[in-house]
PLY file of the C-alpha trace (Angstrom):
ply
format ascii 1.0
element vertex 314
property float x
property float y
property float z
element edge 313
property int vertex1
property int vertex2
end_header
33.62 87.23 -39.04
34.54 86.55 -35.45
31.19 87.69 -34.09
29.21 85.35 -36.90
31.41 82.25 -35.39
30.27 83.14 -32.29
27.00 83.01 -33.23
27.32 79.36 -34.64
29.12 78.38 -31.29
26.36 79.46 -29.07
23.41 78.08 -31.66
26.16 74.60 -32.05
25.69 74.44 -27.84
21.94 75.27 -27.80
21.26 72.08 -30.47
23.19 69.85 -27.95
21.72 70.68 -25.26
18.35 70.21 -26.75
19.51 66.86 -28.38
20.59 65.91 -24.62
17.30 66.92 -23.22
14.68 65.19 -25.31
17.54 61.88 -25.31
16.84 62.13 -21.70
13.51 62.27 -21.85
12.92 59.19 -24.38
15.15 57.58 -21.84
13.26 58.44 -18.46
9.99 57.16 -20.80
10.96 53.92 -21.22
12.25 53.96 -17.87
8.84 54.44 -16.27
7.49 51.98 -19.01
9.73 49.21 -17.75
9.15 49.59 -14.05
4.75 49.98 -14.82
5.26 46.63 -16.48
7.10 45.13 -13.87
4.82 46.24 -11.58
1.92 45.01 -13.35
3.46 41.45 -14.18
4.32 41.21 -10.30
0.93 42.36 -9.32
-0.47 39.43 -11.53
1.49 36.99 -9.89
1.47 37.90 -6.34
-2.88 38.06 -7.19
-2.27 34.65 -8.62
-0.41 33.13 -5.55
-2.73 34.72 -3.42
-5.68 32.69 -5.26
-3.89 29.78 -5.41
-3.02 29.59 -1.53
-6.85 30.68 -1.42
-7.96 27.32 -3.36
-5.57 25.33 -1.11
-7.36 26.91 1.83
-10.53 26.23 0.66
-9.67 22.55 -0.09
-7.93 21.98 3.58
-11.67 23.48 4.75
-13.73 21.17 2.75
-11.60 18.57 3.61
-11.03 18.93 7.00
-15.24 19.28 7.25
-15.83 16.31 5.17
-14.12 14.41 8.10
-15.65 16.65 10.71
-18.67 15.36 8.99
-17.86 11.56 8.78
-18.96 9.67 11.41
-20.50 5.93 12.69
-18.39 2.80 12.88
-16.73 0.18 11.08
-16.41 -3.43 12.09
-14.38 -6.17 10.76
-13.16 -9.48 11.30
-11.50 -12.41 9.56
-7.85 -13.43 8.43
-5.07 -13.13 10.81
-2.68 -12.61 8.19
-4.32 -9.12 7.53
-4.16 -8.05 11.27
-0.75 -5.37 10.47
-3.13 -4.24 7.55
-6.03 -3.99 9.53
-4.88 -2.23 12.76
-2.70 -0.07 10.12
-5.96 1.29 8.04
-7.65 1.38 11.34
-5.32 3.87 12.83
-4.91 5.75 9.97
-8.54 5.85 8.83
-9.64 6.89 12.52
-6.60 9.81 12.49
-8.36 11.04 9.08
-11.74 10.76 10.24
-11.69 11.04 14.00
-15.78 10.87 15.03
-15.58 7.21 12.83
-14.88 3.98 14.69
-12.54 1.15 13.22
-12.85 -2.24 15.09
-11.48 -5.38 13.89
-11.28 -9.01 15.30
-8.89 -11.39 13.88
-10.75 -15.36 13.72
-9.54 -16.57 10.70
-11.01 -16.17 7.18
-14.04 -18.17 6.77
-14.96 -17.08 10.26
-14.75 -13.54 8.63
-17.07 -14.15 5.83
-19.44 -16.06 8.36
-19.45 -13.15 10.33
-19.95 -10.59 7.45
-23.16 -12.88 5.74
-25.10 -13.18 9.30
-24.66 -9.56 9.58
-22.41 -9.10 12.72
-19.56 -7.19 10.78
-19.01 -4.82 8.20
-16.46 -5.82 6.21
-14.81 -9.48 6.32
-11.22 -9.99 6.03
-9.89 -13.23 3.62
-6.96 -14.01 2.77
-7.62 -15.83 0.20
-10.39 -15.44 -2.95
-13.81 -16.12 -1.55
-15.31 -19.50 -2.61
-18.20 -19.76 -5.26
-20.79 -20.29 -2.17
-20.04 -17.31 -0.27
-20.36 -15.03 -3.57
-23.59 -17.22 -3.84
-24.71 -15.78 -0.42
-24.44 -12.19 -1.37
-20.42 -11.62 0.11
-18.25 -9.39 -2.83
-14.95 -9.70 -3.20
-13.00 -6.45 -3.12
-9.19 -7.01 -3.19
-7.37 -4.27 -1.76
-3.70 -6.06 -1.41
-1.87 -9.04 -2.75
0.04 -10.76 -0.41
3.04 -13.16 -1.13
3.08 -16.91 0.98
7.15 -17.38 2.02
7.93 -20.61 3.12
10.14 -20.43 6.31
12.79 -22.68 7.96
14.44 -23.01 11.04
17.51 -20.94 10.68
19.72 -23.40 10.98
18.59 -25.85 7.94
21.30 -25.62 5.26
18.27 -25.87 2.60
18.43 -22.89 0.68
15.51 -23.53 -2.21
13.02 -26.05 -3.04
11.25 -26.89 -6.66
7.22 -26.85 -6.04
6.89 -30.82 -6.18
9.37 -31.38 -3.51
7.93 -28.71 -1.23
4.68 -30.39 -2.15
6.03 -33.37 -1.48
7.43 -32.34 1.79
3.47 -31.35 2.69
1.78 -34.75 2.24
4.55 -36.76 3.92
6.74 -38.26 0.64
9.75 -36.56 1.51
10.34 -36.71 5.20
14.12 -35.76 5.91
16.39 -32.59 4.77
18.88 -35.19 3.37
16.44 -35.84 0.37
16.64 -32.18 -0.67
20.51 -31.43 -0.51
20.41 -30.66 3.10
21.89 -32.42 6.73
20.07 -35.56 7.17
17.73 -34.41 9.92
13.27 -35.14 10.20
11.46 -32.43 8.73
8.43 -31.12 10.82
5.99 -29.92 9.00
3.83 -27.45 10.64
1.33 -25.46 9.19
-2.33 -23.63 10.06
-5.43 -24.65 11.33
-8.49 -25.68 9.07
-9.92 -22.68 7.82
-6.90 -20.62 7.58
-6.94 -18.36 4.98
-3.34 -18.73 4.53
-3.50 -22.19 5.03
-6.56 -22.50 2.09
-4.10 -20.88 -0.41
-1.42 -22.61 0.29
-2.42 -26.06 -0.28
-5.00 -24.63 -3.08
-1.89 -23.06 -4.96
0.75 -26.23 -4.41
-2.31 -28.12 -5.23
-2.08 -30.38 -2.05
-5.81 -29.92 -0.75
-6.34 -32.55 2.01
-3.40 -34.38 1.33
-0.92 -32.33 3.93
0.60 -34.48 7.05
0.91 -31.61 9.99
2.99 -32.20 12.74
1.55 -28.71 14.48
-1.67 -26.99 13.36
-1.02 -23.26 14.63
-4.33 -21.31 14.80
-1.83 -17.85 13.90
1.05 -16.95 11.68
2.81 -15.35 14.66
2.62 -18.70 15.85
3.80 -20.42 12.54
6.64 -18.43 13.01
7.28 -18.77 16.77
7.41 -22.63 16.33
10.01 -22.65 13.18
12.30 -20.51 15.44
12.36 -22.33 18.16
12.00 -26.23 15.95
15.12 -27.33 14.41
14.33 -29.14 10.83
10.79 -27.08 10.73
9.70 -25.82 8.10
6.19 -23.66 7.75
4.61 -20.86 5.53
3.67 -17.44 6.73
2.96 -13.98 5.07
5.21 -12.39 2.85
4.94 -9.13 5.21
5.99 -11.00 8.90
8.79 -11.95 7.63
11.84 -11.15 9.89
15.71 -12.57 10.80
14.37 -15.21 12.97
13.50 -17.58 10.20
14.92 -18.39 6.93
12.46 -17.53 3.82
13.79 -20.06 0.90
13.44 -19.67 -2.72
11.06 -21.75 -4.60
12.53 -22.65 -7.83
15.38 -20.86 -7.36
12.94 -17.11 -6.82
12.95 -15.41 -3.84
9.62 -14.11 -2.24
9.74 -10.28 -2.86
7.22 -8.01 -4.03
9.32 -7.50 -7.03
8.72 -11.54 -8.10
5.19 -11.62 -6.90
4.57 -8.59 -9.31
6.31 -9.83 -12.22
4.36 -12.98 -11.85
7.65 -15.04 -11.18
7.12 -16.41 -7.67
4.36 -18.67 -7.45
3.17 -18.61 -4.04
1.12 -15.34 -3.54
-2.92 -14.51 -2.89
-5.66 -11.80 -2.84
-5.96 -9.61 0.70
-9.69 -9.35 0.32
-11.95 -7.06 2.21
-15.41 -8.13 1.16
-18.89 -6.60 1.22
-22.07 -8.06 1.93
-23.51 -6.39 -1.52
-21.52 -3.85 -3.29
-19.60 -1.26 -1.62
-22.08 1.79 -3.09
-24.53 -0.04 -0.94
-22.87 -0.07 2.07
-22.69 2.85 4.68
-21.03 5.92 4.24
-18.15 5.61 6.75
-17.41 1.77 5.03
-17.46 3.80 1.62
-15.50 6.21 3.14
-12.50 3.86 4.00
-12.66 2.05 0.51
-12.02 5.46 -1.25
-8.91 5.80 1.26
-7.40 2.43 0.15
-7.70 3.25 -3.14
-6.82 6.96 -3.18
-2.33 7.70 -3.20
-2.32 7.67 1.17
-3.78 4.04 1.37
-1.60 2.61 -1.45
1.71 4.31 0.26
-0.06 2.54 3.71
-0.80 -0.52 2.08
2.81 -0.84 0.42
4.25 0.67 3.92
3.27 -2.93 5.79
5.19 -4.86 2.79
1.90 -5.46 0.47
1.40 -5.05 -2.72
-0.99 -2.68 -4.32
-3.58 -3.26 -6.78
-3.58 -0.93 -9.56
0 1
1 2
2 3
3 4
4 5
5 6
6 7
7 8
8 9
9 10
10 11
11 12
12 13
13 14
14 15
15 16
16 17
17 18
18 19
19 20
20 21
21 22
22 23
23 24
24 25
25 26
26 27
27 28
28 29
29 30
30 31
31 32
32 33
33 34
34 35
35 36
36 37
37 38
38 39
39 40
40 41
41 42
42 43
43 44
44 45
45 46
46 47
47 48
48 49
49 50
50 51
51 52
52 53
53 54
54 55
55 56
56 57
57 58
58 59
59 60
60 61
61 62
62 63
63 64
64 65
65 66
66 67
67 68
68 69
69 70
70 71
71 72
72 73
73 74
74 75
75 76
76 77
77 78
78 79
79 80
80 81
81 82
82 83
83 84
84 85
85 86
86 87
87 88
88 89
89 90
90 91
91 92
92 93
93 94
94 95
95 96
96 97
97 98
98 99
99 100
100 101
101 102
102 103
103 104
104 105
105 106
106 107
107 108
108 109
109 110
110 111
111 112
112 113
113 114
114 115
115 116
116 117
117 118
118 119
119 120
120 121
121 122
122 123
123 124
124 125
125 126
126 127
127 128
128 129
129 130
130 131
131 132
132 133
133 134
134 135
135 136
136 137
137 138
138 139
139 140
140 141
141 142
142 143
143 144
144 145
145 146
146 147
147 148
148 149
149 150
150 151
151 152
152 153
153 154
154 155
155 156
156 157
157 158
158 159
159 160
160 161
161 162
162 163
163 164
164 165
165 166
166 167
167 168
168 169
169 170
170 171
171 172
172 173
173 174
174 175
175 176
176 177
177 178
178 179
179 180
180 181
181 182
182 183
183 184
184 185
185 186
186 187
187 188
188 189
189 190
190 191
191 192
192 193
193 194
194 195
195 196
196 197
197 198
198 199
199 200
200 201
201 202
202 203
203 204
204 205
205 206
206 207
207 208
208 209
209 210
210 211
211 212
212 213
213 214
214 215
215 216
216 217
217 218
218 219
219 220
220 221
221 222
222 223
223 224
224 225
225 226
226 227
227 228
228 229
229 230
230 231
231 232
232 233
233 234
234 235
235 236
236 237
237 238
238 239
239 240
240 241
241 242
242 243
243 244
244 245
245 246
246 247
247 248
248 249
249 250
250 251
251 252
252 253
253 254
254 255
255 256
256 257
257 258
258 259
259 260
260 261
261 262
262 263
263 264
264 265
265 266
266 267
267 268
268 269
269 270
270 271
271 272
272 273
273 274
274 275
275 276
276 277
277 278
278 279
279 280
280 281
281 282
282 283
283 284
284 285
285 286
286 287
287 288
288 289
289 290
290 291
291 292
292 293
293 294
294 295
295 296
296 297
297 298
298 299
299 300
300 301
301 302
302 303
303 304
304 305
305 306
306 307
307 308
308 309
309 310
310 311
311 312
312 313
């Protein structure tokens, strides 16, 4: 009897063991399994990183060629009022493309479009829409910006806003002292820009007051505009939204201020086109002037173009 439970012991220990040993080997299985899958599934990725940093590469190459390629010159001229957005996509444009050429002269709009229809420029700068006669002449209008028109005091006029007709009236000489607007009774001088201004054009076009404005000073810039408010107490001028700066006073006009925000939700009244035209379509112009259209409408040259204070056409 003791020798037969013996027996059983020994074959009792033998089962274990062998239960232990194949449980261990199921185990060390799926181990291996596991870590082969892990392996493969990190494999995968890494391959995929590696072709995606490829694809990059290969994009930064064609890229940087493209603009290795690129080259010529660009000239402009026109609207002084688009000189920061000029010399800005000039600087940029040349940094992107650096064998192409950006020039630009600032003589006033219609001098622009004069330049651009007898041939002598590339692109011409208006700010303001181009007239049925121009378009007539072969000169497209390609809008790349909208621009807002403040109207600026001296900083020491108590005037804080002005309706449209009393600015208006203000401009042809009906209303000729602060003390008829709520302010200190004190002469208003009007000053304003020289005949063929775009900013001057759009001005009087938008407050409706077309050769019916009494200048005291005719400024041929809108760094000058701004110059002579500063230093003139009781002036008052207009100027772009984008030179604005603490040494005038900006006022509402009926009761908005002139912000990108308003001009955008169509609230503030005074605002206009930053046109670069063509003379003929832009597919038929050169390929460095094709070149720098693409870049004003591509994500760089609308972050540029809202970087100088403009707003972006969508």
């Amino acid at each position: 009897m003791m020798k037969n439970l013996k027996k059983l012991t020994a074959l009792a220990g033998i089962c274990a063991v062998t239960v232990a040993s194949l449980a261990a080997c199921g185990q060390s299985g799926t181990t291996t399994e596991t870590k082969a899958d892990t392996n493969a599934a990190q494999t995968e990725a890494g391959s995929q990183a590696a072709e995606s940093t490829a694809d990059s590469a290969k994009d930064t190459q064609a890229a940087s060629e493209a603009s290795a390629d690129l080259n010529g010159s660009i000239t402009m001229a026109g609207s002084t009022s688009m000189e920061k957005l000029a010399n800005a996509v000039a600087e940029a444009f040349m940094e992107k493309y650096p064998n192409v050429t950006v020039n630009a002269e600032f003589t006033g709009s219609s001098a622009g479009i004069e330049s651009l229809l007898s041939g002598s420029v590339d692109i011409g700068n208006s700010s303001r829409a181009l007239e049925d006669s121009e378009k007539q002449n072969g000169a497209v209008e390609n809008i790349v910006a909208i621009d807002g028109i403040a109207v600026v005091v001296n900083p020491d006029t108590k005037v804080e806003n002005l309706t449209k007709e009393q600015l208006a009236q203000i401009y042809t000489g009906e209303i000729t002292d602060w003390a008829d607007v709520d302010g200190d009774s004190a002469p208003i001088v009007v000053i304003g820009r020289e005949a063929g201004s775009g900013t001057r054009g759009a001005f009087e076009e938008l407050l409706d007051v077309a050769d019916k404005c009494t200048y005291a000073s005719e400024l041929d810039s809108t760094g000058a505009v701004m110059a002579k408010v500063a230093s003139t107490p009781g002036s008052i001028g207009y100027v772009s939204l984008d030179v604005l700066d603490d040494t005038v006073k900006a006022l509402k006009l009926e009761g908005v201020e002139p912000t990108a925000e308003n001009i955008k939700a169509g609230n503030y009244f005074l605002s206009r086109p930053f046109v670069m035209a063509t003379k003929g379509e832009i597919s038929e112009q050169s390929e460095p002037v094709q070149a720098l259209f693409d870049y004003l409408s591509s994500a760089e040259g609308k972050d540029l173009i809202s970087s100088v204070g403009l707003i972006t056409v969508d």
